[in-house]
N, C-alpha and C positions, 0 to 999 in steps of 0.2 A: 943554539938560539935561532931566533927565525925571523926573518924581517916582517914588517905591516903587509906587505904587499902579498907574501905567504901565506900569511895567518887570513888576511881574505880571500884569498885563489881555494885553502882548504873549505872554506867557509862557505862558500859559492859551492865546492864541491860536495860536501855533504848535506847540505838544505837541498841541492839537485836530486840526492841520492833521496834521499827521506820524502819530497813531495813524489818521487815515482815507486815509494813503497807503497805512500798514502795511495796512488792511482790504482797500483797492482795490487795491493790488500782488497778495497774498496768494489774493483771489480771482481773479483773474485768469489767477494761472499754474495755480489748479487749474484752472480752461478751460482754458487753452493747452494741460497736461499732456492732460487729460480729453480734447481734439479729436483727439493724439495716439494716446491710446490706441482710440480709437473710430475712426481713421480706416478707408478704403476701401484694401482690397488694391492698387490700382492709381496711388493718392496718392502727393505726396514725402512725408507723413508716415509714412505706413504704412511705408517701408522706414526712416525714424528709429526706428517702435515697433520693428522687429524687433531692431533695432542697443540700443537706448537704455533701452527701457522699465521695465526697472528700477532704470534710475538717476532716472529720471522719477519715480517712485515718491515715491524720497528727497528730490523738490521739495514732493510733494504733503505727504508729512510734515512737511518745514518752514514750510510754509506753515499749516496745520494747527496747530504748535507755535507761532508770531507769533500767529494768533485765540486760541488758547486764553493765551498770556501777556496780548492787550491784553484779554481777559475778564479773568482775575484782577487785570488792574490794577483796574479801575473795583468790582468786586468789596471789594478792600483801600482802596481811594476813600472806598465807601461804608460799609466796618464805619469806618474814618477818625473819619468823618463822625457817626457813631455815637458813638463814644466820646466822640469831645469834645462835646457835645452833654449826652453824661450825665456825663460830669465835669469841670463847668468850673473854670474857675481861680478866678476870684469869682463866684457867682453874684448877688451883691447888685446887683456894680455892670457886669453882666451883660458880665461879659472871660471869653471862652474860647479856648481854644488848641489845637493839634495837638500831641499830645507824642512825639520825634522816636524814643524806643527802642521805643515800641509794634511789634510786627513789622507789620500792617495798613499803619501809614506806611513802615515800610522796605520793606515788599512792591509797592507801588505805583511806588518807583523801581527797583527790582530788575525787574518785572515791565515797567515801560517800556523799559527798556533790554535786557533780552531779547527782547520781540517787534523790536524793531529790529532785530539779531543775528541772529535765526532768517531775518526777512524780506531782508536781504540775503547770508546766505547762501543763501536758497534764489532769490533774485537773481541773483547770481554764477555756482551750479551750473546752472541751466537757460541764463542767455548759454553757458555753456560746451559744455555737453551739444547745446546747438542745433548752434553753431557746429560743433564736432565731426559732428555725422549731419550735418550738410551737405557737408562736406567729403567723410565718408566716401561719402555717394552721388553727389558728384560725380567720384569716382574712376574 
């Protein structure tokens, strides 16, 4: 069994671990895309960029869209973080709280769960895009 305080310390740990896959995913395929479009006339990718490149495009916006959502998360963290701070629940007997209809608290789950979203979508669309210019130059 595991106490509350556990089961949050895990919880804290792996949203940590998942928003710096979304970061390391996220930059990644803009290299990948980026190598794509900068390659050499003579490359397999160069005949992807002829085929593909602006559907590439549409990875790098997604990816683009996951940084700028896990920014706003930490962003609505820390106005969060702010507000209850300045307005606590007792401050005598110094108990403060999160309060859950704030948008800052609802934007921080919103904002996690959208960069996840954008980040496998634009997951999804470059396996596929790949997959595809490969096929098609191997024709």
């Amino acid at each position: 069994m595991a106490t509350q305080n556990e089961i949050l310390a895990r919880e804290k740990d792996v949203t940590d671990k998942i928003s710096t896959q979304v970061r390391t995913i996220s930059v990644g395929l803009i290299v990948f895309t980026w190598s794509i479009y900068n390659a050499a006339d003579h490359t397999l990718a160069a005949g992807m960029k002829r085929v593909l490149a602006p559907l590439f495009l549409v990875v790098d916006i997604l990816c683009i869209a996951a940084l700028s959502a896990d920014f706003i998360q930490y962003v609505c963290a820390k106005v969060s973080v702010e507000n209850s701070l300045n307005q606590p629940i007792d401050a005598a007997k110094d108990v403060y709280g999160y309060h859950t209809g704030w948008l800052s608290y609802k934007g921080q789950y919103w904002a996690f769960w959208t960069k996840i979203v954008f980040c496998g979508l634009a997951i999804g669309l470059a396996c596929i895009l790949t997959a595809y210019g490969l096929a098609e130059l191997n024709e």
